[in-house]
C-alpha positions in Angstrom: 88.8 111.1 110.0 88.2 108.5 107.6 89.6 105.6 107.5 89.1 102.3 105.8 91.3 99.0 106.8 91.7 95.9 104.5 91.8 93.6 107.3 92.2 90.0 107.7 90.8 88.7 111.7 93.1 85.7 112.0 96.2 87.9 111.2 98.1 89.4 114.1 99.2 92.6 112.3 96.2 93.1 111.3 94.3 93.2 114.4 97.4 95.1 116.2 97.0 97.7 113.3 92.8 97.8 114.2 94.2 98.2 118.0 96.0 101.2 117.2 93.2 102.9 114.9 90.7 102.2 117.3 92.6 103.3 120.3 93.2 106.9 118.0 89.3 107.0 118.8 88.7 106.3 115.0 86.3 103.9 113.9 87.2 102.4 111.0 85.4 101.5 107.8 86.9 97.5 108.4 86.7 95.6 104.6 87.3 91.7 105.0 88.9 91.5 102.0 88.7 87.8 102.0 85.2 87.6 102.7 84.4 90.8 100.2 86.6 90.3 97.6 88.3 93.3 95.9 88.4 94.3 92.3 91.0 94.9 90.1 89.6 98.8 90.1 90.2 98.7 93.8 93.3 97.4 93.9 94.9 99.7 90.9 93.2 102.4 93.5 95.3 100.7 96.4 98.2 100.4 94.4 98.1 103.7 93.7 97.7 105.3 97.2 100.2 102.9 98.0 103.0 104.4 95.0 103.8 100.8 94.7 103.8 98.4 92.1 101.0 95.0 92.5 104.1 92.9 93.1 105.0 94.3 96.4 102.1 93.9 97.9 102.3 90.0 97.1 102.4 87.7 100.0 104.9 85.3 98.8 105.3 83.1 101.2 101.8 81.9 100.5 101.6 78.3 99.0 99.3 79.4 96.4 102.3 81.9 95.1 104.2 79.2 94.7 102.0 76.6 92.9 100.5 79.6 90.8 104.1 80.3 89.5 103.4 84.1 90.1 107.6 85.0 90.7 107.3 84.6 86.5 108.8 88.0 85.5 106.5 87.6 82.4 103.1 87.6 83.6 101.4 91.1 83.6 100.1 93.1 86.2 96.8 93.1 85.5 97.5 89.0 85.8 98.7 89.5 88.9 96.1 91.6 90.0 93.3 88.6 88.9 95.4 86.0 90.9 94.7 88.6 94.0 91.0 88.9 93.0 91.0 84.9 92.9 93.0 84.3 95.7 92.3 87.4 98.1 95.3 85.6 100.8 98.3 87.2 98.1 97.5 90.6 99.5 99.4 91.8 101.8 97.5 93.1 105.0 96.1 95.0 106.6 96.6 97.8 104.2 94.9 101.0 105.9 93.8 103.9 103.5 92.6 107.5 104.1 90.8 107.7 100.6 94.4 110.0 99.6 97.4 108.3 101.0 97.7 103.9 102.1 100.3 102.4 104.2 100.6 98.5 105.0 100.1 97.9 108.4 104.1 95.8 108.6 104.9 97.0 111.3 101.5 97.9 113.0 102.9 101.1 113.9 103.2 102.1 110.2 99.2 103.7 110.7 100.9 106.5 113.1 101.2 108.3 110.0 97.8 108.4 108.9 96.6 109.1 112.6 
């Protein structure tokens, strides 16, 4: 099986989520997505294994949500989805695809159902 985690090291979730992948005996394709940044094809790719729309898969509690003004209602996706490519900390992680179907790994336990 393949699998491919958008994972962020210093995040607990997202090394919980790893744990549970790894201890599936599945070795993971593991994308630092703040080290390799994503693009906007990528993440309408996410989004769409996801079914969900860019803005809830913001994280925003992040400072840089705030001070970016990204709650405007006005500002287009594809805006919001160039704040993520300059700011890779608004996406929520881990986010765990199998190339079909991608869960985000809140809880952890949400990759059972890719396992």
């Amino acid at each position: 099986m393949d699998l491919t985690i958008y994972h962020n090291t210093r995040c607990s979730k997202s090394r919980k989520t790893l744990e549970l992948i790894l201890a599936a005996n599945i070795n993971p394709i593991i994308k630092e997505y703040l080290i390799e940044t994503l693009s906007a094809e990528e993440i309408n790719i996410l989004l769409s294994q996801l079914n969900l729309p860019i803005r809830d898969i913001l994280r925003k509690g992040e400072a840089i949500y705030k001070t970016r003004g990204l709650s405007d209602k006005n500002l287009s996706d594809a805006e919001l989805i160039d704040a993520v490519i300059e700011s890779p900390i608004l996406l929520e992680r881990p986010i765990v695809t199998n190339g079909t179907h991608a869960i985000i790994g809140r809880p952890p336990e949400n990759v059972n159902s890719l396992i």
